[in-house]
Backbone as a chain_set.jsonl record, in Angstrom:
{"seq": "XXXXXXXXXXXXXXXXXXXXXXXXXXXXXXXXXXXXXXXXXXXXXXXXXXXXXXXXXXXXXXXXXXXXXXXXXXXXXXXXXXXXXXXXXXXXXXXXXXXXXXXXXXXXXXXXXXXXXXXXXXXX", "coords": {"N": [[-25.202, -6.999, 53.985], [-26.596, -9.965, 52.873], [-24.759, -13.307, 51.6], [-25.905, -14.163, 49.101], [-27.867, -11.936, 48.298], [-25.555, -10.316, 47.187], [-23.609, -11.843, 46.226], [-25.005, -11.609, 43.72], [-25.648, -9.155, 42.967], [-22.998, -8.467, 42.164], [-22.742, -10.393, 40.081], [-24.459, -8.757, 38.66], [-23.677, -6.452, 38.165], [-21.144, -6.812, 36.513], [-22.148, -8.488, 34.291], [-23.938, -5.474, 33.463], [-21.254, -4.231, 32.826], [-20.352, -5.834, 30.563], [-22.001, -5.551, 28.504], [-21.76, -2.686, 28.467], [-19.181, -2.261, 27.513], [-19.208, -3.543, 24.898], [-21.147, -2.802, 23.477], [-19.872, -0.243, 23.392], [-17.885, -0.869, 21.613], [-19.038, -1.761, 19.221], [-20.445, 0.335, 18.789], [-18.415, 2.502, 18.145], [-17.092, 1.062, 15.994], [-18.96, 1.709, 13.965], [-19.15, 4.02, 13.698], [-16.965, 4.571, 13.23], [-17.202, 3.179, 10.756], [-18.951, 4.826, 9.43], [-17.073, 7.455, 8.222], [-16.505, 7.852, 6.18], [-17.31, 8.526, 2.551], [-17.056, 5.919, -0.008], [-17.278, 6.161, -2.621], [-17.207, 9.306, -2.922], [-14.391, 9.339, -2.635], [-13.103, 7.685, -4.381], [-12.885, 9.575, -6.488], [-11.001, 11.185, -5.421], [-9.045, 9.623, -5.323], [-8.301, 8.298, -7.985], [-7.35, 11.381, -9.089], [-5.51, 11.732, -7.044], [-3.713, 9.501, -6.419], [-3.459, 7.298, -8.264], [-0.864, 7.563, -9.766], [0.862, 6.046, -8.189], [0.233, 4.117, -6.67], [-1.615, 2.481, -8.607], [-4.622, 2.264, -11.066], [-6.38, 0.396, -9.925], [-5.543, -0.252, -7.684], [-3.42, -1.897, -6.45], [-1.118, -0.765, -6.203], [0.598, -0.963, -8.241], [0.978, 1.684, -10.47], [1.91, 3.603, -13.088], [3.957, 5.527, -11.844], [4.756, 3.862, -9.836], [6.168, 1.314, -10.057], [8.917, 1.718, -10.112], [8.931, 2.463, -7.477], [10.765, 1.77, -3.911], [10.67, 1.486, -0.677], [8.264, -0.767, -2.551], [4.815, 0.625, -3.37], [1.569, 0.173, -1.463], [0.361, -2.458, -2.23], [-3.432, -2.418, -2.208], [-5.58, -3.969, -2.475], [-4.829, -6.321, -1.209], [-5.835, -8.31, 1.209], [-4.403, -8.971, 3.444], [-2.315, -7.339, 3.516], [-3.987, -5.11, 4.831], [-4.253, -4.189, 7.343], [-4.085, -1.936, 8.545], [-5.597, 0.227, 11.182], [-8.959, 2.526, 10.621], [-8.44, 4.685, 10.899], [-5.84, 4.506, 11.778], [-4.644, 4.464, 8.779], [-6.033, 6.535, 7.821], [-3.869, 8.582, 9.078], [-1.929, 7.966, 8.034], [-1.896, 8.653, 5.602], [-3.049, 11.47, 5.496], [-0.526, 12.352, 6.86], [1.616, 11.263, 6.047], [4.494, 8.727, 4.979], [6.994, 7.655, 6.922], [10.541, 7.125, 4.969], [9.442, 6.145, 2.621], [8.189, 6.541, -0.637], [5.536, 8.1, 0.605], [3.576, 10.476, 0.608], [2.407, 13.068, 2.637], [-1.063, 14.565, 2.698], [-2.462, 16.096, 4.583], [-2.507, 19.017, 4.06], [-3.27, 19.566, 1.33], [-5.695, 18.24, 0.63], [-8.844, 18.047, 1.915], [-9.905, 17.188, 5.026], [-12.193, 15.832, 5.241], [-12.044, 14.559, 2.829], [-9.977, 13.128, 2.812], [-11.02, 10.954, 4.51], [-12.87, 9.946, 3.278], [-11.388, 8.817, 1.066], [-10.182, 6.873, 2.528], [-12.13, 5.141, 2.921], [-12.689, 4.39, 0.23], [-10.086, 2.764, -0.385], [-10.417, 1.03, 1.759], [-12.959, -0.059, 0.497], [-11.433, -1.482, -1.748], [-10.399, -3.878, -0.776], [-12.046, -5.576, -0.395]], "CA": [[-25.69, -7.733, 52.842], [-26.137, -11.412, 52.707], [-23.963, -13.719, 50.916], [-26.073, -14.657, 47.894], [-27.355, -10.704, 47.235], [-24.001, -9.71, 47.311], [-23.31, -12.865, 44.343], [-25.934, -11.264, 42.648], [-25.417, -7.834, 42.742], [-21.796, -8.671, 41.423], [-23.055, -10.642, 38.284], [-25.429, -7.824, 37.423], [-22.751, -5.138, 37.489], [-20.255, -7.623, 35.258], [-23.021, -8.052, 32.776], [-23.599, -4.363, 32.949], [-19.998, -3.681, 32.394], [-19.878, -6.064, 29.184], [-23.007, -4.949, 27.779], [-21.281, -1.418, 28.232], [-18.062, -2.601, 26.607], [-19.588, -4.639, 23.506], [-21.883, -2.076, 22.783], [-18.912, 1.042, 22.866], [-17.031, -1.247, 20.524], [-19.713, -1.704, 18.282], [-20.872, 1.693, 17.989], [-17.271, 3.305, 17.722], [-16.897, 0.289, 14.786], [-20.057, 1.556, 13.37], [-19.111, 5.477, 13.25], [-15.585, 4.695, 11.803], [-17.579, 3.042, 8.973], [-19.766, 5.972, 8.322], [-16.652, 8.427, 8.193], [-16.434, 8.619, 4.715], [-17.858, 8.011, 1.309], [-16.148, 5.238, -1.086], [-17.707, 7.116, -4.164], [-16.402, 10.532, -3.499], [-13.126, 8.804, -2.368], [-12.544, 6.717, -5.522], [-12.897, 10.637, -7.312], [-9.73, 12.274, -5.004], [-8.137, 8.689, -5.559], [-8.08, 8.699, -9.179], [-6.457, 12.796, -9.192], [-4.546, 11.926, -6.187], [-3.347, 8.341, -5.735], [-3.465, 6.103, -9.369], [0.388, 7.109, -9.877], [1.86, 5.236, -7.75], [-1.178, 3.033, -6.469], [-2.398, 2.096, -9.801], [-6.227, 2.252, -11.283], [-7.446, -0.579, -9.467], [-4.637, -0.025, -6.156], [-2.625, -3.037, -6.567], [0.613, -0.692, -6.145], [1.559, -0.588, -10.401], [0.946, 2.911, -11.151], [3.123, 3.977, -13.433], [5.479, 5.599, -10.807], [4.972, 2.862, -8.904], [7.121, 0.378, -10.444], [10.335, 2.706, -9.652], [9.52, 2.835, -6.076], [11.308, 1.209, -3.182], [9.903, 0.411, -0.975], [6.905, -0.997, -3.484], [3.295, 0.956, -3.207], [1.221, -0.519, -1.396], [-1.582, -2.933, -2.689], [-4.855, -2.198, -1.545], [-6.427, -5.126, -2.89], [-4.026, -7.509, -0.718], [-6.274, -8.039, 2.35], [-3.339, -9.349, 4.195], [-1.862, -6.025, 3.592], [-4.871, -3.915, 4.686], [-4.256, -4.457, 8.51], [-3.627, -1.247, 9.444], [-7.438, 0.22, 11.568], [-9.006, 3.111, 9.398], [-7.534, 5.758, 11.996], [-3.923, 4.529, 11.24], [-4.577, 4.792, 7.367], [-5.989, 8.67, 7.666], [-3.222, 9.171, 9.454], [-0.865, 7.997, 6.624], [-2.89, 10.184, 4.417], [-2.437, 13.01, 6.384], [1.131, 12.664, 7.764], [2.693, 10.47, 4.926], [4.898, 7.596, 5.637], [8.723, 8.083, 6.292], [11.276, 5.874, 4.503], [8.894, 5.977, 1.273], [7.772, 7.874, -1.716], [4.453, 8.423, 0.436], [4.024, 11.957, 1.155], [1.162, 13.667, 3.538], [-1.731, 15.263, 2.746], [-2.892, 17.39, 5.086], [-1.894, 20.232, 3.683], [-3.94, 19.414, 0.179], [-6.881, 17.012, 1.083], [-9.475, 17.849, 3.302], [-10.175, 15.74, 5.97], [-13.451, 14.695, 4.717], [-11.416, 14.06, 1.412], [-9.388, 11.906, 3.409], [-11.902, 9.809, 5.118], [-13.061, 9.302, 1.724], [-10.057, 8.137, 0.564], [-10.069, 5.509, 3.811], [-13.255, 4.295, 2.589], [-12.537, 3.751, -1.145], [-8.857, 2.153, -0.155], [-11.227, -0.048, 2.143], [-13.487, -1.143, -0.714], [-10.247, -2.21, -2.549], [-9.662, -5.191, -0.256], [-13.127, -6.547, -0.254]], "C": [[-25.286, -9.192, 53.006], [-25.033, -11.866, 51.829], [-24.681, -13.977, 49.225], [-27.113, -13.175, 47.256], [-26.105, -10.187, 47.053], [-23.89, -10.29, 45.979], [-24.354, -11.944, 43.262], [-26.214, -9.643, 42.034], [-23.927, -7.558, 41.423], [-21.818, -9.098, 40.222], [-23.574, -9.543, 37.554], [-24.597, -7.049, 37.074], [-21.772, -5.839, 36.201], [-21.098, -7.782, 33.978], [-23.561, -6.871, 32.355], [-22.497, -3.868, 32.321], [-20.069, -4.389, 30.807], [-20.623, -5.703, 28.32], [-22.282, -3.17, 27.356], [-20.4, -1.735, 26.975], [-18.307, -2.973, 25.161], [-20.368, -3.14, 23.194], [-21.075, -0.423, 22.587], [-18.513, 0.58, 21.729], [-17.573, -1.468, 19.491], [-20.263, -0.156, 17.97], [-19.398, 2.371, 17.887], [-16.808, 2.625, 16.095], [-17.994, 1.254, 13.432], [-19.443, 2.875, 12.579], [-17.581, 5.937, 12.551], [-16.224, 4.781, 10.201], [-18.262, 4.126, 8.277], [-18.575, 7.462, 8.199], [-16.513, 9.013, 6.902], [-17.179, 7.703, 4.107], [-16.795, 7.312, 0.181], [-16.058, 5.59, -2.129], [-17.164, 8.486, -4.129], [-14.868, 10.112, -3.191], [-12.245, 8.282, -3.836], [-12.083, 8.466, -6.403], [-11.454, 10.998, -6.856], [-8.918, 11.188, -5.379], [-8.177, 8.587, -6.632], [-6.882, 10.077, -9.644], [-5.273, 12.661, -8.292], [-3.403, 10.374, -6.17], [-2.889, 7.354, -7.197], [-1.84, 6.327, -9.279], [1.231, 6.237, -9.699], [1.165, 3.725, -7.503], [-1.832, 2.15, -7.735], [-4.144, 2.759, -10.218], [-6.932, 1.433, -10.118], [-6.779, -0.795, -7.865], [-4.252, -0.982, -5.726], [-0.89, -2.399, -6.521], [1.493, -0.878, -7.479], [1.144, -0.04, -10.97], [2.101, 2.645, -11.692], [4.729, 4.81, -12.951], [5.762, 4.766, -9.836], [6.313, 1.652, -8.9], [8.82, 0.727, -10.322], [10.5, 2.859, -8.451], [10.338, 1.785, -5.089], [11.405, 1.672, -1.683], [8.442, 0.004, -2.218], [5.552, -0.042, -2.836], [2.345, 0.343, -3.117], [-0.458, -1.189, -2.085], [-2.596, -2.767, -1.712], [-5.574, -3.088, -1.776], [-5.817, -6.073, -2.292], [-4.812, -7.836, 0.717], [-4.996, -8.414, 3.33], [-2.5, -8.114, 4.659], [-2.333, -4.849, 4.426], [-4.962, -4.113, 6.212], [-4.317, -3.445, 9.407], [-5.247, -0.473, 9.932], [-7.778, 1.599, 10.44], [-7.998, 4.298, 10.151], [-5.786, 5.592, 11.66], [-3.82, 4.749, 9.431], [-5.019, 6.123, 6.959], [-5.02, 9.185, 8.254], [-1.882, 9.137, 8.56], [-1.546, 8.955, 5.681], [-2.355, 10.95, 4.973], [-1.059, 13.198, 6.549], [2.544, 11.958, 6.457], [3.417, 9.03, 5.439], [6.595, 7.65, 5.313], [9.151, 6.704, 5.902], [10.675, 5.514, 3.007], [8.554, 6.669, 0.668], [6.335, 8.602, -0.866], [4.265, 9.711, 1.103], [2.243, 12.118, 2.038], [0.516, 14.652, 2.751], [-2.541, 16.313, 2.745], [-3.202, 18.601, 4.453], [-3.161, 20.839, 2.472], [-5.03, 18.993, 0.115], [-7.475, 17.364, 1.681], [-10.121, 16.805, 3.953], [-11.822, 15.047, 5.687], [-12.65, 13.818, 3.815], [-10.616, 12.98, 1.897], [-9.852, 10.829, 3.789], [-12.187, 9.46, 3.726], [-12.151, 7.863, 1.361], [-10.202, 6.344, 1.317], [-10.692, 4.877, 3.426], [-13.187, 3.731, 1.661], [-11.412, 2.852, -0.964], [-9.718, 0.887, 0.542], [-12.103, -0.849, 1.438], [-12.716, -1.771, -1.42], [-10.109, -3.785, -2.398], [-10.952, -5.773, 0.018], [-13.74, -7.333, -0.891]], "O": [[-24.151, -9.628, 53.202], [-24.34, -11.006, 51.287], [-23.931, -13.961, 48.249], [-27.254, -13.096, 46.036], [-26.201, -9.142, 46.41], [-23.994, -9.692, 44.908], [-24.165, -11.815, 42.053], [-26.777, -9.202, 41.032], [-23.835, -6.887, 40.395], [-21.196, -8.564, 39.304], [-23.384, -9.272, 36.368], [-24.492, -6.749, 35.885], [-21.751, -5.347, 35.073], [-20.811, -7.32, 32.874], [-23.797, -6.769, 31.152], [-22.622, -3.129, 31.345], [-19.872, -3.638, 29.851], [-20.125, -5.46, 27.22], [-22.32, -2.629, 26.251], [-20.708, -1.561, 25.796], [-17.489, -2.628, 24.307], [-19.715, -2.418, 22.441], [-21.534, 0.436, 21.834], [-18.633, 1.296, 20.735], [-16.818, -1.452, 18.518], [-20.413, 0.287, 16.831], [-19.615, 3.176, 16.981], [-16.333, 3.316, 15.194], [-17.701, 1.351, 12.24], [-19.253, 2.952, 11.366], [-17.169, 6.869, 11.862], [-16.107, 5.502, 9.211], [-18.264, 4.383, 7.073], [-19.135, 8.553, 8.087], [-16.43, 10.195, 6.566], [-17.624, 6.632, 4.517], [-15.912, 7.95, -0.392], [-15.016, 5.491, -2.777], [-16.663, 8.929, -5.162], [-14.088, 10.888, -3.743], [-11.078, 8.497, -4.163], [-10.962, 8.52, -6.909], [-10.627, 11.139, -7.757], [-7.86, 11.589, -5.865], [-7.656, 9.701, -6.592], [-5.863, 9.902, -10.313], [-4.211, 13.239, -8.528], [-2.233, 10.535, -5.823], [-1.874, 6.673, -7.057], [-1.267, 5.378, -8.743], [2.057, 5.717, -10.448], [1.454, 2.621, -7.966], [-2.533, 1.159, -7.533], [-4.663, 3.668, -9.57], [-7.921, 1.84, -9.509], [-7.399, -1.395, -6.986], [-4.574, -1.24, -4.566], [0.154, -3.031, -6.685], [2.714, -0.917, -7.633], [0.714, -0.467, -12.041], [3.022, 1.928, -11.301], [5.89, 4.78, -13.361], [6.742, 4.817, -9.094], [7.095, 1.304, -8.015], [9.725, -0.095, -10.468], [11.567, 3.227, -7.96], [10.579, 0.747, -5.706], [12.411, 2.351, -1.478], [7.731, 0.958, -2.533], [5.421, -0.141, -1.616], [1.865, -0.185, -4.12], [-1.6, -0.778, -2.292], [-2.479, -3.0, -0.509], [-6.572, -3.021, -1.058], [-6.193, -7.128, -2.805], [-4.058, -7.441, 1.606], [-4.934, -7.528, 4.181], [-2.098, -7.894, 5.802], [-1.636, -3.887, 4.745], [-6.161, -4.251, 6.456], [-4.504, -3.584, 10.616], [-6.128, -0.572, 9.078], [-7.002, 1.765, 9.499], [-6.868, 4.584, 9.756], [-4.892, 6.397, 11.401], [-2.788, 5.231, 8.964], [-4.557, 6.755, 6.009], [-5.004, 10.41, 8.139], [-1.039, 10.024, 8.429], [-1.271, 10.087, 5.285], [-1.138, 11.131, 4.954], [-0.535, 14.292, 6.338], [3.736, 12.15, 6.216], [2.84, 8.322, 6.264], [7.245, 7.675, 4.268], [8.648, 5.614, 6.175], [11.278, 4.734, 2.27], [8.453, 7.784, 1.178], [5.878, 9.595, -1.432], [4.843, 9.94, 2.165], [1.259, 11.384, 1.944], [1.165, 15.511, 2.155], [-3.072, 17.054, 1.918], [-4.35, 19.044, 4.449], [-3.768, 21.91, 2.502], [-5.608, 19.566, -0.809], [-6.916, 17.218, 2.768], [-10.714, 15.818, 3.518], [-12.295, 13.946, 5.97], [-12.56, 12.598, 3.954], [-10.641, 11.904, 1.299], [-9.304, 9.756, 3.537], [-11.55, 8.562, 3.175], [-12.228, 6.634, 1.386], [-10.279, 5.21, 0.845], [-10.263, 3.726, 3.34], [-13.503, 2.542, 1.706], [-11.723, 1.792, -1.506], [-9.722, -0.192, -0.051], [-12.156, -2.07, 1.584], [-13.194, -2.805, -1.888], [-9.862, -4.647, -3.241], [-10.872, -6.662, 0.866], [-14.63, -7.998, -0.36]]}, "num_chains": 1, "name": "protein.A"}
């Protein structure tokens, strides 16, 4: 192979590769967002979550104000850093060192994604 198909073979695969790349990361973005519903979410978050979380998930439920560490706001975008995958997994698993307990057990994992989704409308 000459020198300038060779160059050219090499660009095409690199712009294959990022085309690959950009377009995994956008569709894995995409199919997070459709994991749950914010509307049946807000329902298990109401029965499950206002205590400590509050109504509106600013972290001043009424057991909230007793905890230590504080419950976190959901409406703080600054706060809301963690991807949705690390926040079903606090659902699920809980979070040591705080009042926040797991899940699993109670929730089903749709009910959870839910959850992810409505906690995600919080901060928008």
């Amino acid at each position: 192979m000459s020198q300038e198909p060779r160059s050219k073979f090499i660009f095409l695969m690199i712009v294959i590769l990022f085309i690959i790349i950009f377009a995994g990361a956008f569709l894995t973005k995409a199919s997070a967002a459709g994991k749950g519903d914010a509307e049946a979410g807000k329902k298990v978050y109401d029965a499950k979550c206002t205590l400590c979380h509050g109504a509106a998930g600013k972290g001043d439920g009424p057991a909230g104000a007793s905890l230590n560490p504080k419950a976190t706001n959901f409406t703080d975008k600054a706060k809301m850093t963690k991807s949705d995958d690390e926040l079903f997994k606090l659902i699920s698993d809980g979070s040591k060192g705080t009042a926040m307990m797991g899940y699993a057990g109670s929730i089903s994992e749709a009910d959870r994604w839910n959850l992810v989704a409505y906690i995600r409308s919080l901060s928008k």
